[in-house]
C-alpha positions in Angstrom: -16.2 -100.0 22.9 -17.2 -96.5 22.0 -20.3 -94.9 21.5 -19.2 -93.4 18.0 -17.6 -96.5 16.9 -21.0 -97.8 17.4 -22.7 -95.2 15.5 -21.0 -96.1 11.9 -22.2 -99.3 12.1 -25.4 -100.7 10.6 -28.3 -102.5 12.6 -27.0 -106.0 10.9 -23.7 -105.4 12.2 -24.8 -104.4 16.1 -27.6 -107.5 16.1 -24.3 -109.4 15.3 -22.4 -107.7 17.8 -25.2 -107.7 20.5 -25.2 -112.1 19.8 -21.8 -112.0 20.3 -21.9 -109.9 23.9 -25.3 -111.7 24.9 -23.0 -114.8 24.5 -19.2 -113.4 26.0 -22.1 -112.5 28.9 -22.9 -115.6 29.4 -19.4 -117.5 29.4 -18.7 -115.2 32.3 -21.8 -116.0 34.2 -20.8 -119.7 33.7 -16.6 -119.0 34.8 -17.9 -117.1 37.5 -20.7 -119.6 39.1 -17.5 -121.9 38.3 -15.4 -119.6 40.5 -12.6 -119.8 37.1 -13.5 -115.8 36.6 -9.8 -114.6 36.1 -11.2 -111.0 35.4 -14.2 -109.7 37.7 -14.5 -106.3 35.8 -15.6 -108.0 32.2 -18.7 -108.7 33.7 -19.3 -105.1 34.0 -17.8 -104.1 30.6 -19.8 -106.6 28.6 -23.0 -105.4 30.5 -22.0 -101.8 29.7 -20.9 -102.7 26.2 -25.0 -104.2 26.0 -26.1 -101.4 27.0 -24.4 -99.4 24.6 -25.8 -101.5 21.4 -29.1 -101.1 22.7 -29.1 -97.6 23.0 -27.7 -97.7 19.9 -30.6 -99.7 18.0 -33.2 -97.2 20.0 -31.6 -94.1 18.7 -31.7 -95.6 14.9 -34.6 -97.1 15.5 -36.3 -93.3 16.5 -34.8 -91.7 13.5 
């Protein structure tokens, strides 16, 4: 996910998006206390992609 894509959207659209990482987040937390993690890097990526939205709603938030 990109920082610009990010950008275009509204604050609706990344509090949907942020529900929907806060909860991909949390399906890896559970595969991976499972040991069923397939792909160890998501974790990271979702975190990252978090991150991003938050930034994100700050920026908008300041402007």
């Amino acid at each position: 996910m990109i920082a610009s894509e990010l950008r275009q959207k509204t604050k609706e659209e990344l509090n949907e998006l942020l529900l929907e990482k806060g909860k991909e987040q949390f399906n890896l937390r559970m595969q991976k206390g499972t040991g069923q993690l397939s792909r160890p890097d998501q974790v990271k990526k979702v975190r990252h992609d978090i991150a991003r939205i938050h930034t994100i709603l700050t920026e908008m938030a300041g402007a």
